[in-house]
N, C-alpha and C positions, 0 to 999 in steps of 0.2 A: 839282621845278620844272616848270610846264608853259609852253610857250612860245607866243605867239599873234604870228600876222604878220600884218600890215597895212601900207596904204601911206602912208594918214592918215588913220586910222579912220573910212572914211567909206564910201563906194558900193567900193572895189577891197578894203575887209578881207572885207565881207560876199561878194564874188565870191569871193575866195580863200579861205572859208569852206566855201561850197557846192561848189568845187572840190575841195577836200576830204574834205568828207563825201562827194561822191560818189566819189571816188578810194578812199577809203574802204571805202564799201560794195560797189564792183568786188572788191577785192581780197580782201572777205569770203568775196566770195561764188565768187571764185577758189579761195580755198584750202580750199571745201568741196569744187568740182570734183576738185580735185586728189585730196583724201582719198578721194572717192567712187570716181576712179578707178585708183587707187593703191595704198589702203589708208595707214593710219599706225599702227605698234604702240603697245599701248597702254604707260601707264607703268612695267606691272608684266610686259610683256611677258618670254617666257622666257628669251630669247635678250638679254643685255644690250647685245653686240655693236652688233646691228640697230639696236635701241631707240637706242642715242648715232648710229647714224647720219642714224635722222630727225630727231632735236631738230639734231646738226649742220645739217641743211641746211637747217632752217624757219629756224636761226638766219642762214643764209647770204641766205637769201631775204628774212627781215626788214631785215636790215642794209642791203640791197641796193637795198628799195625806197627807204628812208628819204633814203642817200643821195641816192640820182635825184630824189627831191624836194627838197632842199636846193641842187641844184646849179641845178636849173631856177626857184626862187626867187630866189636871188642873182642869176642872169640876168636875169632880170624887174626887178631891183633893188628887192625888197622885203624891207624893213630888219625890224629884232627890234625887238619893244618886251616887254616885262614889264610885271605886271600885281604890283602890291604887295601883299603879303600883310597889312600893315599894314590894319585896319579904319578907320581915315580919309582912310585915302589909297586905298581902293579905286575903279578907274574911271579916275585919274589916270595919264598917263605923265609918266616920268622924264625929263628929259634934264640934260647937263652934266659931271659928272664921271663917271659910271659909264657909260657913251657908249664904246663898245669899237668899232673896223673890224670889222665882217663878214667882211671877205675883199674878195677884187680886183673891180675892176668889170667891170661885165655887159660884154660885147663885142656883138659886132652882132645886130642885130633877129635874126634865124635863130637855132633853139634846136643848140647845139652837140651834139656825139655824147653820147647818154647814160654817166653815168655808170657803169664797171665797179664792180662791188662783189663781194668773195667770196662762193663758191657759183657754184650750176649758170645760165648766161645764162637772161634773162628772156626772155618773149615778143616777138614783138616787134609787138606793138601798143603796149607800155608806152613805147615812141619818140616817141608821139604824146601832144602836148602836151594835157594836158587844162583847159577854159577851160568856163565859163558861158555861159550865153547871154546874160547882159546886156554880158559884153567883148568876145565876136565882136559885137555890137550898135552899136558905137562908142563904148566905153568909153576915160574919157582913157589916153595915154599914158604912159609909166612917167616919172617927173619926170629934167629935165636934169641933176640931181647924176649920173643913172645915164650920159650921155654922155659929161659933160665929163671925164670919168677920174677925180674923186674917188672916193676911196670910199666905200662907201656905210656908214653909222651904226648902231648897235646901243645904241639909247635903252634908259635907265631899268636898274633893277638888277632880278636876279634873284628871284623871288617866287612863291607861289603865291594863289589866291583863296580866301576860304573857302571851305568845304563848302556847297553850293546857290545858289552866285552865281557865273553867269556872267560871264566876262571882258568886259573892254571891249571893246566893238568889235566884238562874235563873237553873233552872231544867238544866239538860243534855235533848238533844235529845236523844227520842230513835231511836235504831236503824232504819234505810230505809226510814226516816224523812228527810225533807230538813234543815239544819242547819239557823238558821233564819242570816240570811245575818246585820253587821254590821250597827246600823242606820247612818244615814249621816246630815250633818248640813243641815239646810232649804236650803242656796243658793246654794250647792253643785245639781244638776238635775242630778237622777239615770237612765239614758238615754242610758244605752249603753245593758240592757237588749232583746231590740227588732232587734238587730243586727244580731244575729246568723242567722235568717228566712231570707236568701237573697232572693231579688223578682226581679230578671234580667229578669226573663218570660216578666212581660208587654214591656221591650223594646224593642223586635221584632215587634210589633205592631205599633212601632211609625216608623220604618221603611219602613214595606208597603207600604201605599203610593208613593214612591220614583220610585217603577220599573216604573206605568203608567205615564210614559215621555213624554212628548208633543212635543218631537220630530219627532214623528212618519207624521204628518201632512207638515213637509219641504218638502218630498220628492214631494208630488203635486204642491209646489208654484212653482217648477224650472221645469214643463211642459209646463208652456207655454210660456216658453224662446223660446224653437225651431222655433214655427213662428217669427222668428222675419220680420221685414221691409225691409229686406236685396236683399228679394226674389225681388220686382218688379223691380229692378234695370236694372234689364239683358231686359225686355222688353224695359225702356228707350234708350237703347243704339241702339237698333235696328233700326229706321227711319236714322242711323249713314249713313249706306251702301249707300243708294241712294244719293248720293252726286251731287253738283249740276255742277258738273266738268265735264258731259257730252253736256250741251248745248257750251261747249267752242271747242269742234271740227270742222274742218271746216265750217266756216257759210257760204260760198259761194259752189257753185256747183264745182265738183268737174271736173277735165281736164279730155278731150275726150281723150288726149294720153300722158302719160307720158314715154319719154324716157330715161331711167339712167341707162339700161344694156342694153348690145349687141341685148341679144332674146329680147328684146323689139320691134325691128326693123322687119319690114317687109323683107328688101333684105340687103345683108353686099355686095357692089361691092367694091373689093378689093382683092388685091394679100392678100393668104396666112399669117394670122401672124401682117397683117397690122394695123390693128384696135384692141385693148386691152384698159382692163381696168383697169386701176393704179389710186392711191392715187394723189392727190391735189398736184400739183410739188410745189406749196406755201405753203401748209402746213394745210391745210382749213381741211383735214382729209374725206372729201367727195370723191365718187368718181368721174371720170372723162375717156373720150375716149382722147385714146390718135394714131394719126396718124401718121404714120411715112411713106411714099411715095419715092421708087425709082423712075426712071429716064425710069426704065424697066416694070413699072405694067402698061404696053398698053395689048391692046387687041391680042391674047386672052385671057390673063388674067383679063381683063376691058372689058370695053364693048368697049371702044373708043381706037381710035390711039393716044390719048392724057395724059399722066398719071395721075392713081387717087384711090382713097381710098375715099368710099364713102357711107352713112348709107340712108335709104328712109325707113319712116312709112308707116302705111295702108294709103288706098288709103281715106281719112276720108270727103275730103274738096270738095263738090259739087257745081253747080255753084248758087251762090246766096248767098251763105253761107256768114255770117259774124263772123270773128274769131278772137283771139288774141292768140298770139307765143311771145315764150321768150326762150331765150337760151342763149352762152356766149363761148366766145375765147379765147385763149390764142395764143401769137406771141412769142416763145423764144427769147432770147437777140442774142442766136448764129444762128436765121434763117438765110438766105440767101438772097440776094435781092432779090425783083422780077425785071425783067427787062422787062417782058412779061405782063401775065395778071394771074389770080388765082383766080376760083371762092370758096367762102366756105357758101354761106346760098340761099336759092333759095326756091320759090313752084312753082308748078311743073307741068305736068300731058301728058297725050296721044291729041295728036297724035308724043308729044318729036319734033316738027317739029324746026329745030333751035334751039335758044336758051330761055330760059323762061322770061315772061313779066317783071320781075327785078330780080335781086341779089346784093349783098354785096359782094363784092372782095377787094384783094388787089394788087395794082400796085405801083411799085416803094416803096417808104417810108409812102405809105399814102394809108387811105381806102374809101370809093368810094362805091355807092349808083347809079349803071347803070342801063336803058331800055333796052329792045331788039329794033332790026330792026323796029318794028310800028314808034317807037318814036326816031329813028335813032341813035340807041347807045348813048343816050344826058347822061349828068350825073345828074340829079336833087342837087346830096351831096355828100358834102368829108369833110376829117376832117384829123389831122397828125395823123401818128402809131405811139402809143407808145408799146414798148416791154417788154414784160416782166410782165403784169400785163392783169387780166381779163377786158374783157370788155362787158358790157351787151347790151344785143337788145330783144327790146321789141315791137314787130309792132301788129298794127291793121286794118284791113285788109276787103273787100268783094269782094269775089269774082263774077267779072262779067262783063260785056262790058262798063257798067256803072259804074263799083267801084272805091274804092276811096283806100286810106291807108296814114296810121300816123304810126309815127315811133319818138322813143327813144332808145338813148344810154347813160349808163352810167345813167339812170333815166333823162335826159334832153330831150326835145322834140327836135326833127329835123326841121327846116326849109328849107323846099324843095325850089331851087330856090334863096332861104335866104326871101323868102316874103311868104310862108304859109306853116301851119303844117299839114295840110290834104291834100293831094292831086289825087285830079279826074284824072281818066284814066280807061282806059282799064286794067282790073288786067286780064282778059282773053280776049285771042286772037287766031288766027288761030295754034298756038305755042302748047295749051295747055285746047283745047275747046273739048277735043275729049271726056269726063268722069273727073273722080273724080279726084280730084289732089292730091298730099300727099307733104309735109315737106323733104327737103334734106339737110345734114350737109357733108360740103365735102374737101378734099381740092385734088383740080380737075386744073392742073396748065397746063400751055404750056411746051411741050415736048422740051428737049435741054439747059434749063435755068440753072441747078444743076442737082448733082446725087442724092440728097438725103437731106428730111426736113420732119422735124417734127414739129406739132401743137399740141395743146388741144381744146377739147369741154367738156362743162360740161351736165346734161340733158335738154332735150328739153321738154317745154310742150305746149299742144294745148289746147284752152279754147272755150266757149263760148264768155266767159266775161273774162274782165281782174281778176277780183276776183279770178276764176279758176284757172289762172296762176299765182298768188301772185305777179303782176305786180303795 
């Protein structure tokens, strides 16, 4: 329904017409202003927020003119008339029963306070009544219904014109004129004119921000990762090396002679071939000399007319000298008897006169601890042969006119006599008084007994102390 006011379609409709349109075309050209300066989000804006807050207030602002016209009209006392939508009755107003009150009557010549309307206050030039120039001109006065307190009429019923015909009473635009735009009901807000002036400009500016990233500032916190604690570690481990596995080597002094290979020996008297060194015939995995003795290794092959295969150290053992020796035999199961005599451990020395102050032999089934001639070949000890198995000797020893000597086998002490384990004597004598003496392993036998025997020795050592010789 569109509505046309007039007073009696005559000279004050066309004024309130042109009033109008140009009231009109202010307010157009206001709410470009505003947009221009402003901005208005567009429809598809991002922020939906924002976007209902301008259609809110365009509708605030619409409503608000609308009113203020309506209010200053009814002032003025100009009535509503409707225009039939009916095509015989176009042109024609109504009056008679569909004839409604307007509202109360105008009150005095002076335009009262503008009307409030929701939304943000209007300018305030919009105070100022806007009028043509033919009614500041001396245009009649508004008619006495509007004094005398009736109120004022709302002729004719609601309607619209057809499509390209102008209402009664309501000039044509002229040409190049904006057409005054249909009015609209109060609650309807003509909100969608600030639309066209899209203002996407300001939102690149809320973007900025964004590139200056605070990320920039990580790359320093992970420098001083690289030191870490990891470094002094390597220096702990160092005091590792010196370990305390060196004071566990031999703690006693070490042997003046060790013999456990051939060149170890000062002299090999022996045939050719005789004396070699093989593996442990037990299994012990050490090495060991092994003897093996014809019948035929006399002199010249030997020194003597007696046969023998025989090893002598340096010459180490002086007279006074107190020393200890350890060494060890082997008897195989398939030796031979002795029927004779067979020496195999002796010390030793120049002038060889005879034979030496003692030795260890073996006679018959049994071994045997004899003197020489001083002490009239007597035996001090004897014990049975066992075959087939080592046997150890361990003596302690000084050499000299005055000395003395102890002896173990098998780790048992000997009992010289069977009534003591030390025994005084002459360890040197006319025999062997001539210089240094040395250690002899032998097996040095009476010529004619068998053709052929083999024994073992394993090495010999010479000590100070028994410590020396692991005794």
């Amino acid at each position: 329904m569109k509505l046309v006011y007039a007073k009696d379609g005559g000279p004050i409709a066309r004024q309130e017409a042109g009033r109008r349109t140009a009231a009109l075309a202010a307010l157009t050209g206001l709410a470009a202003l505003v947009v221009a300066l402003f901005g208005a989000a567009p429809a598809d804006a991002k922020h939906p927020k924002t976007r209902h807050l301008h259609e809110a207030s365009s509708a605030r602002t619409g409503a608000g003119l609308v009113e203020t016209q309506r209010a200053r009209r009814r002032h003025r006392g100009i009535a509503h008339h409707a225009v039939s939508r009916h095509p015989g009755q176009r042109g024609k107003r109504l009056h008679g029963a569909h004839s409604q009150p307007t509202g109360p009557a105008a009150g005095p010549a002076d335009d009262p306070a503008p009307v409030t309307a929701p939304g943000p206050p209007l300018p305030s030039f919009f105070a100022t009544s806007w009028s043509s120039p033919q009614a500041d001109a001396g245009a009649p006065a508004p008619p006495a219904a509007a004094s005398s307190g009736q109120p004022a009429v709302k002729h004719g019923v609601e309607g619209e014109p057809e499509s390209g015909s102008p209402p009664v009473g309501e000039p044509e635009s002229p040409a190049g004129e904006p057409q005054e735009p249909p009015a609209e009901e109060p609650g309807t807000p003509p909100a969608e004119e600030p639309e066209p002036p899209a203002a996407e400009e300001p939102e690149p500016p809320a973007e900025e921000p964004e590139p200056p990233a605070a990320e920039e500032p990580e790359p320093p916190a992970e420098e001083p990762e690289p030191p870490t604690a990891e470094e002094p570690e390597p220096p702990t481990e160092e005091p590792e090396p010196p370990s305390t596995e060196e004071p566990e080597v031999p703690a006693g002094p070490a042997p003046l002679f060790k013999g456990d290979a051939i060149l170890d020996w000062a002299q090999v008297q022996a045939a050719k071939g005789a004396i070699t060194e093989v593996p442990d015939p037990l299994g012990s995995g050490q090495t060991v000399f092994k003897m093996t003795v014809h019948d035929e290794d006399v002199a010249p092959v030997t020194p003597t007319e007696n046969p023998r295969a025989q090893l002598v150290s340096p010459d180490l053992i002086e007279a006074g000298d107190e020393f200890w020796l350890k060494t060890k035999f082997l008897i195989p199961q398939d030796f031979p008897t002795v029927t004779g005599w067979m020496s195999m451990l002796s010390v030793y020395g120049p002038p060889f006169d005879a034979s030496s102050p003692w030795q260890i032999e073996l006679i018959g089934d049994h071994l045997q601890w004899m003197r020489n001639r001083t002490y009239g070949f007597d035996v001090p000890w004897q014990a049975p042969l066992t075959k087939g198995t080592w046997v150890t000797v361990l003596t302690h020893e000084r050499l000299a006119a005055d000395g003395f000597i102890e002896m173990w086998i098998n780790g048992q002490p000997v009992s010289f006599f069977g009534r003591e384990t030390r025994l005084e004597m002459k360890t040197m004598d006319d025999s062997n008084d001539g210089g240094a003496n040395s250690i002899r392993i032998a097996q040095y036998r009476q010529a004619g007994m068998f053709e052929t025997g083999t024994i073992y020795f394993g090495p010999v050592l010479l000590g100070a102390s028994r410590d020396a010789v692991g005794g």
